[in-house]
C-alpha positions in Angstrom: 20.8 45.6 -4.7 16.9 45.0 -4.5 15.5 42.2 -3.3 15.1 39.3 -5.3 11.7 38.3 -4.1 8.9 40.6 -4.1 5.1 41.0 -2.3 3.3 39.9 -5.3 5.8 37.1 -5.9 5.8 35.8 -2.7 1.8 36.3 -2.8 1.9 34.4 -5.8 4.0 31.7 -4.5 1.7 31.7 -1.4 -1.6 31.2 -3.6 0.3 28.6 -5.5 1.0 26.2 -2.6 -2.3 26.8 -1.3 -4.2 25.4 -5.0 -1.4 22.7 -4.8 -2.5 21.2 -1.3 -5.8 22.0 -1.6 -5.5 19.8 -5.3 -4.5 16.8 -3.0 -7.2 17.3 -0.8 -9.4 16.6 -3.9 -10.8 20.3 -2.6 -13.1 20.6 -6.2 -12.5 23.7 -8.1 -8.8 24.7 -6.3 -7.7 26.6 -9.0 -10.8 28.7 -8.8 -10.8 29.4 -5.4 -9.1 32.4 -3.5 -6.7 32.2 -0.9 -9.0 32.5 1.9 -11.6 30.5 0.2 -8.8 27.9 0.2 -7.6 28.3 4.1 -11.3 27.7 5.0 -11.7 24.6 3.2 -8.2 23.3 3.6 -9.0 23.9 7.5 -12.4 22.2 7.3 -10.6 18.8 5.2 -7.6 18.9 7.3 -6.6 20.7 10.3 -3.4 19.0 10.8 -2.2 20.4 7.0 -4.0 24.0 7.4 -1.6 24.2 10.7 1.0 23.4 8.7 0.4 25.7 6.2 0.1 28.7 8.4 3.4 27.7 10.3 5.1 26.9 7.0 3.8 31.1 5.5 4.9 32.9 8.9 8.0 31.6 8.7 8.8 32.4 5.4 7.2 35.8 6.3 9.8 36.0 8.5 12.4 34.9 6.5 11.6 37.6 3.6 10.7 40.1 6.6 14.2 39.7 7.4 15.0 40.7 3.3 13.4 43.5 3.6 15.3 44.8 6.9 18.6 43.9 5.1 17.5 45.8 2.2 16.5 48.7 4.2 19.6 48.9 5.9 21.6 48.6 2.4 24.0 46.1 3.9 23.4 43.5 1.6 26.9 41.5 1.0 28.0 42.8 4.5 25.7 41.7 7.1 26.4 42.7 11.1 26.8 39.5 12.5 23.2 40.6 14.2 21.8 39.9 10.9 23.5 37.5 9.5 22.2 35.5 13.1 18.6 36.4 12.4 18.9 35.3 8.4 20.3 31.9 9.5 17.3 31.2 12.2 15.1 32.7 9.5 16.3 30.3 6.5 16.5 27.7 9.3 12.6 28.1 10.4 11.6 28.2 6.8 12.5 25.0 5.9 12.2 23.2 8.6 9.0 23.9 8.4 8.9 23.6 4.6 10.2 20.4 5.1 7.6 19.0 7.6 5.0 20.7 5.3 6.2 18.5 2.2 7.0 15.1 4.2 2.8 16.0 5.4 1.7 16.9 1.7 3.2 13.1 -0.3 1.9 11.1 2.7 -1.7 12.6 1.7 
């Protein structure tokens, strides 16, 4: 089974986010901007967001790090308990910081 998230997806959904906060930062032009245009001015508006922005992407990193580990090992469907552990912390990380990212982005 391959994985159902990709690199360019998960670039893509990366890019996305980024234009989205950087939108209600009223950062002019968002959707016009590259990523690392973006992290520069996110970080210069708000350091408290851009923080939360990098902890929210190396989590998920992680998260589809672990994926690709799975996938590599072909044990999709029958995880060692090793890493079915590490998807659990992974998923856990991810949206707990997802979570404090979006409770962050509506009280902008």
């Amino acid at each position: 089974m391959a994985l159902v998230i990709d690199t360019p997806t998960l670039r893509n959904f990366f890019e996305s986010t980024l234009v989205r906060v950087a939108t209600k930062l009223k950062i002019q032009d968002a959707e016009w901007k590259s990523s690392h245009e973006l992290y520069n001015e996110i970080a210069d508006v708000d350091g408290k967001m851009y923080q939360l922005l990098v902890d929210f992407f190396a989590a998920y990193i992680a998260w589809y790090n672990v994926h690709v580990d799975i996938d590599k090992a072909g044990t999709q469907g029958q995880l060692t308990a090793e890493q079915n552990q590490a998807l659990i912390e992974a998923c856990d990380k991810r949206d707990q910081t997802r979570n404090i990212l979006m409770e962050a982005y509506h009280q902008l």
